[in-house]
Phi, psi and omega in degrees: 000127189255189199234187181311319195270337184296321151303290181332304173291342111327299174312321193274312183298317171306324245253315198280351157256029167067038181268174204263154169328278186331325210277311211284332165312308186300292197316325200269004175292305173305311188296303203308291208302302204283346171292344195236342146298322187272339172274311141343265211259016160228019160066031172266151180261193211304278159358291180290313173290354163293316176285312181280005166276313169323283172004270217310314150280002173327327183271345218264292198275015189267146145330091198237169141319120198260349170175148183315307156306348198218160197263336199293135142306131148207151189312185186277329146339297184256017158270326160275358179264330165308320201277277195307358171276300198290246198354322177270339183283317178303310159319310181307315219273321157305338157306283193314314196277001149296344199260321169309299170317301180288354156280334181271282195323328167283294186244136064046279165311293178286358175305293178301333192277338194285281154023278180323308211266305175308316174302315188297294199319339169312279185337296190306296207269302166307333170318279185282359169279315178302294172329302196274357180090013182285328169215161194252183174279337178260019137292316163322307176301327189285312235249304174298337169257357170342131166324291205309311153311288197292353167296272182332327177306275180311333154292299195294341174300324212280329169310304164342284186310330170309276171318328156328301193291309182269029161057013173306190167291102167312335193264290159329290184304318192287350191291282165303295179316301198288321171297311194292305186308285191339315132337281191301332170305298206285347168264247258278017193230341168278332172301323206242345149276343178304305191311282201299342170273003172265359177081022185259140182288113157245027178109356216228000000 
C-alpha cells in the first residue's frame, strides 16, 4: 500500500520533468499502478520499486527538445502528445485558410469582412485571456515567436520566393500570400490561446 507522502513523491518527481496536469495525472496513475505491482509480486519496498519504475520509463521521461523552433525542453511523452495537438491545429488552420483563399477568389469584399470578424475575435479573446489572468505578457511574446508560426513564416517566404522564381507578378503573388498567411496566423494563435486558457500544453 503506498501512502500519502510516498505519493507525493512520486508526484514531485513528475512534476520536475514538466509534464502538464492532464498528462502528469495519467503518468502518475501508471507509475503508482506499477509501484504496487512491483511491490506485490517481487517483495520490493517503496523506494526499489520506485527506482525500477523511474528505469522502466526512462525513454518516456527523458528530456528532448520540444520542437525544432523552439529552445523549451519537455519530455519525449509530451512531446508526442504535442507533436499531435500541433497536427490538428496546423490541419484546422490549412483547411480554414483554403476555404478563405476560394473566398478571396470569388467575393473580395466578404474575404475582408471575414478578415474583419477574426481580428475583433483575436482582440476580444487575447482581452479576456489577459483579464482573467490566463495568459501573461511573456505568454504573448512566446505565443508570437511560436514553432508553428515561424515554421510557416518560412514556407511562406519560400513561396513568395517560388513565385518570383516561375516569373508571377510579384506584386499579385505577394498580395495573395500575405491575406492567406494572415488568415492562417490568426486561427492558429486563436486556437492555442484556447488550448492554453484550457491549461493543455502548446509551447506558450
Amino acid at each position: 500500500m503506498i501512502t500519502n507522502a510516498q505519493e507525493n513523491q512520486v508526484e514531485l518527481y513528475l512534476r520536475s520533468r514538466k509534464l502538464y496536469s492532464p498528462l502528469l495525472h495519467e503518468v502518475k496513475d501508471h507509475f503508482i499502478s506499477q509501484i504496487s505491482q512491483l511491490m506485490n509480486e517481487k517483495s520490493l519496498n517503496f523506494q526499489e520499486a520506485f527506482l525500477e519504475t523511474k528505469i522502466s520509463w526512462k525513454n518516456e521521461l527523458e528530456m528532448v527538445k520540444a520542437d525544432v523552433f523552439s529552445f523549451k525542453k519537455i519530455a519525449r511523452i509530451e512531446k508526442i502528445v504535442l507533436q499531435q495537438q500541433f497536427r490538428k491545429i496546423n490541419f484546422i488552420s490549412i483547411l480554414f485558410s483554403i476555404g478563405a483563399f476560394l473566398l478571396l477568389m470569388v467575393h473580395s469584399e466578404l474575404f475582408t469582412t471575414l478578415q474583419i470578424l477574426l481580428l475583433l475575435a483575436w482582440m476580444v479573446f487575447l482581452g479576456y485571456n489577459f483579464a482573467t489572468g490566463k495568459m501573461k505578457f511573456s505568454n504573448y511574446m512566446m505565443l508570437s515567436f511560436h514553432p508553428l508560426l515561424v515554421r510557416n513564416i518560412l514556407l511562406g517566404t519560400a513561396m513568395i520566393f517560388i513565385a518570383g522564381v516561375l516569373k508571377y507578378d510579384h506584386a499579385i503573388a505577394d498580395l495573395q500570400v500575405s491575406k492567406v498567411f494572415l488568415i492562417y496566423c490568426m486561427i492558429v494563435q486563436l486556437q492555442l490561446m484556447y488550448f492554453n486558457s484550457k491549461k493543455i500544453n502548446v509551447l506558450i
